[in-house]
Structures are given as C-alpha cells and as structure tokens.
C-alpha positions as CSV (number, residue, x, y, z in Angstrom):
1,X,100.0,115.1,95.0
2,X,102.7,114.4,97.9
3,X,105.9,114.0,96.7
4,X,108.2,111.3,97.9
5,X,112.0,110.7,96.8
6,X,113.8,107.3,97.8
7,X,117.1,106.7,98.0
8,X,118.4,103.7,96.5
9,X,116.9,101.1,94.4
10,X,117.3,97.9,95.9
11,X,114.5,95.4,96.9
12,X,113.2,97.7,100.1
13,X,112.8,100.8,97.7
14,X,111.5,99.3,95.1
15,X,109.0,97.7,97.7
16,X,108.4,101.3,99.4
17,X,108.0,103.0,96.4
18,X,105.1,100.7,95.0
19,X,103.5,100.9,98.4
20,X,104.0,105.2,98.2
21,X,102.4,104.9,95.1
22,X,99.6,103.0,95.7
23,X,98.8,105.7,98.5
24,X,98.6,108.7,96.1
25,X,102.2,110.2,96.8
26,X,104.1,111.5,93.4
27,X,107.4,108.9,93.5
28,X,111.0,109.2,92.6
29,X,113.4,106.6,92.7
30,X,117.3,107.9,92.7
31,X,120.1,105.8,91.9
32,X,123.6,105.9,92.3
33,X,124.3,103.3,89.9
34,X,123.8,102.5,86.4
35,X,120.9,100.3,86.7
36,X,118.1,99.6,89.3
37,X,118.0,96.4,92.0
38,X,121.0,97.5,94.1
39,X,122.9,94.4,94.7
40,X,120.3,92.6,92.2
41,X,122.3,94.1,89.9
42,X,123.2,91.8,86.6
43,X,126.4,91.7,85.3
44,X,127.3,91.0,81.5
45,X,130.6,89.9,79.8
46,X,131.5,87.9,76.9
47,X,128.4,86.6,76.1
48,X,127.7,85.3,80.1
49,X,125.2,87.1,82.5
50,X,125.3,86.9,86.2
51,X,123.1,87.5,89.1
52,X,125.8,90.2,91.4
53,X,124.2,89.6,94.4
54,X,120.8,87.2,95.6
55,X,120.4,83.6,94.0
56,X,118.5,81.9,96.4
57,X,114.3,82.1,95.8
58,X,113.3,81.2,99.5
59,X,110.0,82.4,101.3
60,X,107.6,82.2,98.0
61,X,104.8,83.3,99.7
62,X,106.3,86.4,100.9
63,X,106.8,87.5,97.2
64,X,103.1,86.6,96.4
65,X,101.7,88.5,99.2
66,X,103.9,91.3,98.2
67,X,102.6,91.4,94.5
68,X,98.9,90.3,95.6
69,X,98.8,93.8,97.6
70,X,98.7,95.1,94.1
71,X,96.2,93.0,92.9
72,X,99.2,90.8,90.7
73,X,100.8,88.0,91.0
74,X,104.1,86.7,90.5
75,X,103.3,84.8,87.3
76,X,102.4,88.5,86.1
77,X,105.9,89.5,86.6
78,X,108.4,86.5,86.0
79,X,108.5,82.5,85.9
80,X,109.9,80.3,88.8
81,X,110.6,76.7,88.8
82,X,111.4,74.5,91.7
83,X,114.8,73.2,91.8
84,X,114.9,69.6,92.6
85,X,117.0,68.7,94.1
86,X,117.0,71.9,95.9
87,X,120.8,72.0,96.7
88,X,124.0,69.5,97.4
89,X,126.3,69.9,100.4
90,X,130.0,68.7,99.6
91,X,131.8,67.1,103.1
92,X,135.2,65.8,101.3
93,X,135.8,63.8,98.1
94,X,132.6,62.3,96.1
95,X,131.1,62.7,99.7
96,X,128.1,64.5,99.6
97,X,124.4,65.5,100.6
98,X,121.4,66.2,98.3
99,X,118.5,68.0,99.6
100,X,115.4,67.0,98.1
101,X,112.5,69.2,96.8
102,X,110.2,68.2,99.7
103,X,110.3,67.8,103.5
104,X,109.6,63.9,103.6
105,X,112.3,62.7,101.0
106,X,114.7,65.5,103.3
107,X,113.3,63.5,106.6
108,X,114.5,59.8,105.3
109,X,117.7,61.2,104.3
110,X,118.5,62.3,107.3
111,X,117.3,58.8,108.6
112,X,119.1,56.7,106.6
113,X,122.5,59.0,107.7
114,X,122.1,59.0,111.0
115,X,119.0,56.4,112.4
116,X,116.2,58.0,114.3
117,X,117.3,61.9,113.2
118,X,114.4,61.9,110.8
119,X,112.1,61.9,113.6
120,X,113.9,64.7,115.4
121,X,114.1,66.2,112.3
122,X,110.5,66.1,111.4
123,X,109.5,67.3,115.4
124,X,112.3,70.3,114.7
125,X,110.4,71.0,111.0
126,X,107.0,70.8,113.0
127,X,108.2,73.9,115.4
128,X,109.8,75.2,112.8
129,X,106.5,75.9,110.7
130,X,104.7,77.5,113.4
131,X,107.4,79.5,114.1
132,X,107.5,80.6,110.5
133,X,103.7,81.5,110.9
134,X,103.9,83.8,114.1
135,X,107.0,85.4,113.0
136,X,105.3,86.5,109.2
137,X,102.0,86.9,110.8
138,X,102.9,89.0,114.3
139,X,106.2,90.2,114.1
140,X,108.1,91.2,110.6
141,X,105.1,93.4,109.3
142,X,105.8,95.7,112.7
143,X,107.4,98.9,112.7
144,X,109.9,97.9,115.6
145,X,108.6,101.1,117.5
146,X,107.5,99.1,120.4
147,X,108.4,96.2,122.9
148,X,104.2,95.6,122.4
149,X,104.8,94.5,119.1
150,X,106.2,91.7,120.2
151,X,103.7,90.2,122.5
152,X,100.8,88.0,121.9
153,X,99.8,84.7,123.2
154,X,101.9,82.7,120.4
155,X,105.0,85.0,120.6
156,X,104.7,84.9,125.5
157,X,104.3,80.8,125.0
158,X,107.8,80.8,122.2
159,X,109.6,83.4,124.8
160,X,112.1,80.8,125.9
161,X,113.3,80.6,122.3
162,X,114.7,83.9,122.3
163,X,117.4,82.9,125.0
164,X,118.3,79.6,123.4
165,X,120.4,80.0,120.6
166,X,120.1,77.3,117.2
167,X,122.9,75.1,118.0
168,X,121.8,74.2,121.0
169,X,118.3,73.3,119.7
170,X,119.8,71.4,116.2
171,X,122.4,69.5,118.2
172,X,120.1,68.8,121.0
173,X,119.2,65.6,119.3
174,X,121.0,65.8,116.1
175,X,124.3,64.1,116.6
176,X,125.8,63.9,113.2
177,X,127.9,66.8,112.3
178,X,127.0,66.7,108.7
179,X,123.4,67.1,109.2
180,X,124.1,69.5,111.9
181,X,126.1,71.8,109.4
182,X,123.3,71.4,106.9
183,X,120.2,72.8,109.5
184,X,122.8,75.5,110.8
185,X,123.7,77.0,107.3
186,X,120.7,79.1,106.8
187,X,121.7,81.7,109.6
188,X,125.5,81.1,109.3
189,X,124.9,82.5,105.5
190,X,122.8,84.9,106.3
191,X,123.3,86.3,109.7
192,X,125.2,85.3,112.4
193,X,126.9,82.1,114.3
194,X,124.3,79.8,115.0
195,X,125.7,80.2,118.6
196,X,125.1,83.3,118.9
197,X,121.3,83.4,116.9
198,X,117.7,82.9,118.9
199,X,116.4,79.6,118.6
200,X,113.2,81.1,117.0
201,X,115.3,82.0,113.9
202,X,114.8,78.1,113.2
203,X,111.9,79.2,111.2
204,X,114.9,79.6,108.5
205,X,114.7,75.8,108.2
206,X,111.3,76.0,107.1
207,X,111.9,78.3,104.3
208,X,114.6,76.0,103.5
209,X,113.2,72.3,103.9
210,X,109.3,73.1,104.1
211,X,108.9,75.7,101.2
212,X,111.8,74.6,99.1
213,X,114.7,76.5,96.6
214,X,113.3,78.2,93.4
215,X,114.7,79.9,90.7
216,X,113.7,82.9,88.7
217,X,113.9,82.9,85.3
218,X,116.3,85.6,84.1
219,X,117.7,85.3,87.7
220,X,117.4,87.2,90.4
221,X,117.8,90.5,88.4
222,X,114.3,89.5,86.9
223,X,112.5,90.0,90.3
224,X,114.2,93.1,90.4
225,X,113.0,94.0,87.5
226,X,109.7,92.6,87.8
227,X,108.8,95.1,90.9
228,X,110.5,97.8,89.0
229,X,107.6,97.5,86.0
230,X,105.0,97.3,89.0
231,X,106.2,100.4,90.1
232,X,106.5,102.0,87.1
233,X,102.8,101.0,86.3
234,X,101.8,102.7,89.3
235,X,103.8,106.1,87.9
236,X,107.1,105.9,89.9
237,X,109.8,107.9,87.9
238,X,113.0,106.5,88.1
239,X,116.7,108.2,87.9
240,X,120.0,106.1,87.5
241,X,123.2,107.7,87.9
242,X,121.9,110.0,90.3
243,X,123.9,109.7,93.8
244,X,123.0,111.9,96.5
245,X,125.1,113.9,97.5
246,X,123.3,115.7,100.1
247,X,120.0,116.1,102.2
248,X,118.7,119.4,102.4
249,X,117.1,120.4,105.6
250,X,115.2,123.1,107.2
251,X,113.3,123.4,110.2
252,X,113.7,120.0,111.5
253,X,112.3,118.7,107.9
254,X,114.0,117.3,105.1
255,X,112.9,120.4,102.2
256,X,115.2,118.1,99.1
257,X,118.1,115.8,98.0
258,X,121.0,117.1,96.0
259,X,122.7,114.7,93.6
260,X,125.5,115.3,90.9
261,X,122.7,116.2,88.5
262,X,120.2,118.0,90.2
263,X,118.0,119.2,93.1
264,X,114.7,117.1,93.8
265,X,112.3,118.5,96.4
266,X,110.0,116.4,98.6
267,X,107.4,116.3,101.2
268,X,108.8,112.7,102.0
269,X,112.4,110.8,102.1
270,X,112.7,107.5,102.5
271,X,116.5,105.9,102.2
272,X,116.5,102.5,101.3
273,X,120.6,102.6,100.8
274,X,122.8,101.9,103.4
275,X,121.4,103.6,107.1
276,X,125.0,104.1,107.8
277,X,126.0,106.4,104.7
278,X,122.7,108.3,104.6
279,X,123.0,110.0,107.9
280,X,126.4,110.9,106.7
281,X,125.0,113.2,104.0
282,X,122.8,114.9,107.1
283,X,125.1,117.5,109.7
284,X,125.5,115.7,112.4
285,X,123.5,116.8,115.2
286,X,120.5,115.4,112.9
287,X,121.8,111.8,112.7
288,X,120.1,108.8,115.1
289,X,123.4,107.3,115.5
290,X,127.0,108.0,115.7
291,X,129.9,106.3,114.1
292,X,131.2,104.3,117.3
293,X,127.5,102.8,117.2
294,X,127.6,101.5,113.5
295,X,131.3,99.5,114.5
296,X,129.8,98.5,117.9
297,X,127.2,96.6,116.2
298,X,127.2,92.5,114.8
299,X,127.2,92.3,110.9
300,X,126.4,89.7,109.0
301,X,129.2,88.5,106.5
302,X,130.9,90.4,103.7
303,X,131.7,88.2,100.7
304,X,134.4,87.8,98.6
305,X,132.3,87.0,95.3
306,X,133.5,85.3,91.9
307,X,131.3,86.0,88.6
308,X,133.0,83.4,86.1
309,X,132.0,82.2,82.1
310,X,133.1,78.8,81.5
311,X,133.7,77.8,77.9
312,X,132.5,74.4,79.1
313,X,129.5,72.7,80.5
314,X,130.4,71.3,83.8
315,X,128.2,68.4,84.6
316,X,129.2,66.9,88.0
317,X,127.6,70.0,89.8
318,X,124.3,71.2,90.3
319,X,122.5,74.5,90.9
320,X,123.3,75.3,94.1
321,X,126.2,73.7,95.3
322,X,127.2,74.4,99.7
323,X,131.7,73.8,100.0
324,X,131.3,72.2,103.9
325,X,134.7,70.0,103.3
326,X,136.4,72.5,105.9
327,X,135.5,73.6,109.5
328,X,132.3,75.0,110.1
329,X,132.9,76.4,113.2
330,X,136.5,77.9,112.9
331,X,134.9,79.6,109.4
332,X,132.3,80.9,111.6
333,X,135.2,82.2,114.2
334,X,136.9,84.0,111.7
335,X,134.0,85.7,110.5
336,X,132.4,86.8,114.0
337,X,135.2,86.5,116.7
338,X,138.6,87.1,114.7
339,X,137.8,89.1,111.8
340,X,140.4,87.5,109.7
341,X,141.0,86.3,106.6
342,X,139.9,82.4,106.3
343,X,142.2,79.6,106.0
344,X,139.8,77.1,105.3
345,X,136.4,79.0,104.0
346,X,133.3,77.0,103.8
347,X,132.0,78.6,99.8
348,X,129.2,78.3,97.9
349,X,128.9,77.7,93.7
350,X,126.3,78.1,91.8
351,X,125.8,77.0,88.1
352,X,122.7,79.0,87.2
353,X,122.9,78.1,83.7
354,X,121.9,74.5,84.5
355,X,118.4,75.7,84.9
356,X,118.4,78.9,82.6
357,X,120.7,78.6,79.4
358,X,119.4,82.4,78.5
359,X,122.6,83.3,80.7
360,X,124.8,82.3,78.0
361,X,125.9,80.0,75.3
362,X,124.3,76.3,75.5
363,X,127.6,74.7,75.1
364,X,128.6,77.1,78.0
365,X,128.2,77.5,82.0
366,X,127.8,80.7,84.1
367,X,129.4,80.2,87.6
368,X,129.2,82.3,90.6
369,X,131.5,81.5,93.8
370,X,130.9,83.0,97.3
371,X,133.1,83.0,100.3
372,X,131.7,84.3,102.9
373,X,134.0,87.0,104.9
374,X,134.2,89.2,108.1
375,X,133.7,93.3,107.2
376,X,136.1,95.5,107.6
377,X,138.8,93.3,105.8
378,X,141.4,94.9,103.6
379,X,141.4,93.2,100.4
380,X,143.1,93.2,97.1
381,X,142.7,91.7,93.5
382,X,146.0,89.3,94.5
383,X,143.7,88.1,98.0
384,X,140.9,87.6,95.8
385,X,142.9,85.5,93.0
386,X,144.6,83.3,95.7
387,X,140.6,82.7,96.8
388,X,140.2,81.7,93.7
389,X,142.3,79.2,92.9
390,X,141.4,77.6,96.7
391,X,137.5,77.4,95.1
392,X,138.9,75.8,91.8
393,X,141.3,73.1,93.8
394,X,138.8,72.2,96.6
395,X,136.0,71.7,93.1
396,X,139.0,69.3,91.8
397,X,139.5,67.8,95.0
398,X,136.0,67.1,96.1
399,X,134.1,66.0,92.6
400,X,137.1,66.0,90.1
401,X,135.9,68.2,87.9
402,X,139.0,70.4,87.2
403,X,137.7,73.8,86.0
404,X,141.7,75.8,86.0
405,X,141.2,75.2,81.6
406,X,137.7,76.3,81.1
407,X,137.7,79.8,82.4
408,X,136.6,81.9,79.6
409,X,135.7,85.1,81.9
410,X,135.9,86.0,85.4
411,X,135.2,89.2,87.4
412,X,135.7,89.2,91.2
413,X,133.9,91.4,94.3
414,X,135.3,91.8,97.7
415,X,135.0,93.8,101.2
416,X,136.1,97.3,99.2
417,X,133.5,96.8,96.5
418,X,130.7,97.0,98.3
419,X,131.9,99.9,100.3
420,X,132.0,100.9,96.8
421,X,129.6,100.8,94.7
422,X,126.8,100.0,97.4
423,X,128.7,102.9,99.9
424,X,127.9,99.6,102.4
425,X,128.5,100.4,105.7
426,X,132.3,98.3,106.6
427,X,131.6,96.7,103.7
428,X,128.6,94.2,104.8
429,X,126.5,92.5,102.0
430,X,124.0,91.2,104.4
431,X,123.1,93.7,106.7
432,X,122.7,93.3,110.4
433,X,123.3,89.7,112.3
434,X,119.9,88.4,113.7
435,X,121.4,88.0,117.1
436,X,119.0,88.7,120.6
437,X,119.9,92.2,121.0
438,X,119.8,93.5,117.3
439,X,116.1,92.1,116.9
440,X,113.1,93.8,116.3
441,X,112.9,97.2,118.2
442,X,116.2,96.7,119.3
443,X,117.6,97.6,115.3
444,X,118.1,100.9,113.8
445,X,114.8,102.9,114.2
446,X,112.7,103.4,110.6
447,X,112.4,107.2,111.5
448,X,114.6,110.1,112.0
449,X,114.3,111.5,115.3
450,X,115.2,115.4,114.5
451,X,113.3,115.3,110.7
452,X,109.5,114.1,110.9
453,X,110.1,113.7,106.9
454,X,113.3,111.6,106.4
455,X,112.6,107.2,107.1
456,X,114.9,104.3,106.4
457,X,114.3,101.7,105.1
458,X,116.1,98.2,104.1
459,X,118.4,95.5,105.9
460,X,120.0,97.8,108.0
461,X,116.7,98.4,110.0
462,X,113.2,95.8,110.6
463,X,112.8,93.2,110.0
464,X,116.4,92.1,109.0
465,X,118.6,90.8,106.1
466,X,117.5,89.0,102.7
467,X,115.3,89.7,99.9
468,X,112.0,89.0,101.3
469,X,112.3,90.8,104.3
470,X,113.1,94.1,102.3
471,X,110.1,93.6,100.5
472,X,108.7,93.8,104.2
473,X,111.0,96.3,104.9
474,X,109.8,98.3,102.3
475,X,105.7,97.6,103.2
476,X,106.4,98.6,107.0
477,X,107.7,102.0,106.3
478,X,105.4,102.7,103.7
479,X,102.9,102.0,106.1
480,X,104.0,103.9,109.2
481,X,104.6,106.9,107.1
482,X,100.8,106.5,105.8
483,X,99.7,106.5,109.0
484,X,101.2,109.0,111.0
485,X,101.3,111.7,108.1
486,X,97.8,111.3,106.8
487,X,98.8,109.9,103.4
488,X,96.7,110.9,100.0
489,X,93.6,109.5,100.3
490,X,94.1,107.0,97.4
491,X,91.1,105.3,96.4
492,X,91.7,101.8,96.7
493,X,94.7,102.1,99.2
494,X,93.7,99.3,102.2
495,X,96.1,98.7,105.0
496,X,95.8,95.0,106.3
C-alpha cells in the first residue's frame, strides 16, 4: 500500500484522510496537539465542557453527503436536533429579533417589522436557493486549478453577481437596518465586510434561513469525533503530540516528516494545518508563496473567545444569542480597514447547555462569548478581561440578566493563541475572506509546485472557510491526488 501522512487534524484532514483511505493508501494522521479536531477541540474545567472553536451546524446536507460517500450516515455517527428558534439578535434593551426554525415564520417577521420586506425577503431567499445549488453542485467540489471550473450555463447567466457585492443586494430593497444587519451577518462572521463580498455569497442566507441552525449532541467536538471513528474504521492511524518539525525532501519529492518523536516516511503529504506555517518547515526555494504574499492577503476575523461555567442557569437567553446593540459597520471597519481594537464590538453568546445538559451540571450553564477581531492584534490577558466585563455589562444592559456573580469558571482565547496552538497564520481563526479576488482559482493552489508529492488542504486554500467546506476541502484534494497519481485501485473507491 501507498502511504500517506497528513498534517493536522482538523475537519479538512480528517475529511482527506477518510477519502485516502477509502482509495487504498496506508494513512497517518499527525497532531500537534493533545487531541484531534484542530480548533474542534473540547475544553474541560470544573465540571463544564466547551466547544473551543465551531458551534454553528449549518449546511446539513453537506455533512450527509460527506458520510453518505462512505456508505453512513450522520445518525451513524452523532445526534442533531433543530434549534427553534434558530437564534436571537439583540439591537438595545429588551429589543430583540428571533429567527424562527423555518423560512415562512422568518418571512412574516420581517413583514410585520418593516411592511412589504417579506416579499423582498422571500424573492432574495428564492435566488438565494439556487445560488446555494450551483455553488455545491458546480463550483466547491473543484480543484481551483482552472478559470473552466467556473463556467457553465448557471454559473455565465449568475456572472453579474460576482461584481455586486451583498450590501448592495440586501439593502436594495431592504430598508430597515435591523433586518439588514441580520441578512449581512453570515459573511461579516465568517468572511469578510459584506461590502467588500460577491453577491453570490448570498447563498449564506440559505444555509441560514432555508436549512436552518442545528446542534450536535456532545457539540461540535462530537462531529469531530464522529469522522475521526470513520476514519479509524477505514484503518487511519492516528498520532497526537506529534508536531512537525520538518519536511524532508529529495529530488523535488517530499521522501518524510520529522516531528519531536519520530521520522514518518510517505509516498503522499497532504497538510491540512495552516498553508502559511507548512511551507515554513520547507527551504524556501520550495514554497508556492512568500511571506509578503500571506500579509498581502484579506483574512477573515480573529476572535477574542470566552469559555465560561456559570454556577447558575441563566434563563433570559437562548442558544445562540447575535450582540448587534453597537455599530455594524464601524465593527466591520475596525476589523477589515483599521485593524484595531473595537470600541464597540458586535459579540456573539452561546448557552450550549440549554439544549445539551451533558456539558455540565443541570443546575448549571456553559457559556461561550466571541468577539470577533482584526489579525495581527497584540493582545494580553488584561485586553481580554476588559472584553469581558464589556460582554457581561452589555448582557446586563440589553436583557438584565446580570451574570458578574455567577461565574464559576472562565478561560479566555485571543489573536496569540491561535498563532499558538493552531501556529495560525497572523492569528486568523477563519481562514481567508471570500472577497472577488481570493475566490476559487484565485486562493492558495492545493499543490506544491516544486514537490509533485506535498498538497494542502483546509480554509487556507478551495473552497473557503467553515466546517463544511473543509469537509470539501478535504474531498477535493483527495480526489485530485487520486487522479493524477493513479491511486490504489481500491475496490469500491467511485469518484462522482
């Protein structure tokens, strides 16, 4: 058998090294960390358990087609159950926004907020669900080798929504700066200004109204974990506490990795942790890009993140709870244009617990606060405490739940920490932004130019960031390595 070491352990390795598997090649998984899921990590402390990194369960069916490429399911691996409602948005004090569960209680909401939105909204939704369907059907499952990928007759006739951006389509005919914020979220969040994002990213807004929030049971550690069994029933070996430390080449080929521990040799490497740090274990004349490229390019937000045990419950929350009592826009400045610390952050809280009281005690609440943050900030434990205290005033302000008494335990996670522990290039936790000219072939390339054996894989590179396109991430690159190096002939190995 092939064998193929990945780097990493997060949702694009574990995706690649099911899919490696599955072909016939001999798999090993190293991790730098203690445990595998990269930034699905779960942390645990007095009794409370957190989800470090992903809690929102959007795109299901992305997650079943992964698994149903095995011949599973998702039921196989770990429950979900539909969160209804789906999320609230705070705009000031006991003024707020619930989402529903479904795209018709969403549509009269916005009706009854601002009269004749819900049809706009529903007309937005409508294009929103076809873009959803090209983009999963003819572009994220591409390689990004080619500009051919991207044409077809549904992606020619959707062109013009490449040089529109998503403000200008919401707020088109959308007038009410509440609803606006809540359709313009989804890529603020996750990827870039909504200024500065293609139109056709609106397909965001059918993962979020059309397809609804979920939650997995155990969190999002359980998918993690989940995948991890998969792989391991397909004979993956993995290795934690085993950071590289080098790649070994010779002859314009990749012959092993060196870690702390030990030497693994391989006729395949795939990296699935950060692009950025990996070619900085090759010399340098064998790396696709330099260092001016990596701070040339967009990123998505870094985070300043709050893991906190309350010896309470705390009932006037829910879920998911979105902070917009503040400035959207001048957040989104200080983020993308300024690079500065927030005055006013937009956060997000979530109460996990609500729906899973396996995270700790039932007369307890597990809480998990996120600001999100330009990279490259310097921060400290006293910036991070001052953040803090702004999340537990603006709760007190907004609902009147005042939380300052219940804190039982509380572990914070900024800019350096992820730099850190996740060696993420200037700190990101997102990856790239989705903007016009980081999209598709235009993103870090999957393959090394100078080693026909070393690929990348994960949010750095196609198809962006988020949890279900690493799974894709993970799929493409499998694939492409199949295919141009003549994988194992594995038995029942099928490419779609």
């Amino acid at each position: 058998m092939k064998k193929a070491v990945i780097i990493g352990s997060g949702f694009s390795s574990l995706s690649c090294a099911c899919y490696m598997a599955k072909a016939g090649y001999e798999v090993t998984v190293l991790e730098k960390n203690e445990q595998i899921g990269g930034r699905a990590s779960m942390l645990e402390g007095d009794g409370f358990r957190f989800d470090m990194g992903p809690s929102w369960y959007w795109m299901p069916d992305i997650f079943e087609r992964f698994f149903a490429d095995f011949d599973r399911r998702v039921a196989d691996y770990y429950t979900l159950e539909k969160l209804s409602p789906a999320y609230r948005v705070y705009f000031g004090e006991d003024d707020y926004i619930d989402i529903a569960d479904n795209p018709e209680s969403i549509i009269q909401t916005f009706e009854k907020i601002e009269p004749g939105s819900g049809a706009h909204l529903r007309r937005f939704m409508e294009k929103a669900e076809a873009n959803y369907k090209v983009a999963m059907t003819d572009l994220v499952y591409n390689p990004g080798k080619s500009l051919l990928e991207l044409v077809s007759p549904e992606t020619a006739a959707r062109l013009p929504l490449f040089f529109q951006n998503i403000s200008q389509t919401v707020r088109r005919n959308i007038k009410n700066p509440k609803l606006r914020s809540i359709l313009e979220f989804p890529v603020l969040f996750l990827g870039a200004k909504p200024s500065d994002t293609p139109a056709f990213y609106n397909f965001m807004n059918h993962a979020d109204f059309g397809m609804g929030t979920w939650y997995p049971k155990g969190g999002f550690n359980a998918v993690a974990r989940g995948i991890h069994q998969l792989a391991v029933e397909f004979g993956v070996a993995f290795k934690v506490n085993e950071e590289v430390k080098s790649i070994d080449c010779q002859e314009s080929k990749v012959k092993s990795v060196t870690t702390q521990n030990s030497t693994y040799y391989a006729d395949v490497v795939i990296s699935g942790a950060d692009y950025a740090h990996t070619e900085t274990l090759l010399h340098s004349g064998l790396r696709n890009y330099s260092e001016s490229y990596w701070q040339k390019k967009t990123f998505a937000p870094s985070s300043f993140l709050y893991y906190v045990g309350f010896n309470r419950k705390v009932p006037k929350l829910q879920h998911h709870n979105l902070f917009f009592d503040t400035d959207f826009e001048e957040h989104a400045r200080e983020i993308y244009d300024t690079g500065a610390l927030p005055q006013k952050p937009l956060f997000y809280a979530n109460f996990s617990s609500k729906t899973d009281q396996g995270l700790c005690d039932p007369d307890k609440e597990v809480g998990f606060f996120l600001i999100p943050v330009a990279v490259d900030l310097q921060d400290s434990q006293e910036i991070h405490d001052r953040y803090f205290d702004l999340i537990l005033e603006r709760i007190r302000k907004n609902t009147g739940e005042d939380l300052r008494d219940a804190v039982a335990f509380k572990k914070s996670f900024g800019v350096q920490d992820f730099k850190e522990r996740y060696h993420s290039c200037r700190g990101n936790a997102y990856g790239l932004a989705n903007t016009l000219l980081q999209t598709s072939v235009l993103r870090p390339r999957i393959d090394n130019r100078k080693l026909s054996n070393l690929f990348y894989t994960g949010q750095l590179t196609v198809p962006g960031p988020g949890v279900p396109p690493a799974l894709i991430s993970g799929k493409v690159v499998a694939e492409y390595i199949c295919k141009e190096h003549k994988s194992p002939n594995h038995p029942h190995y099928t490419y779609e």
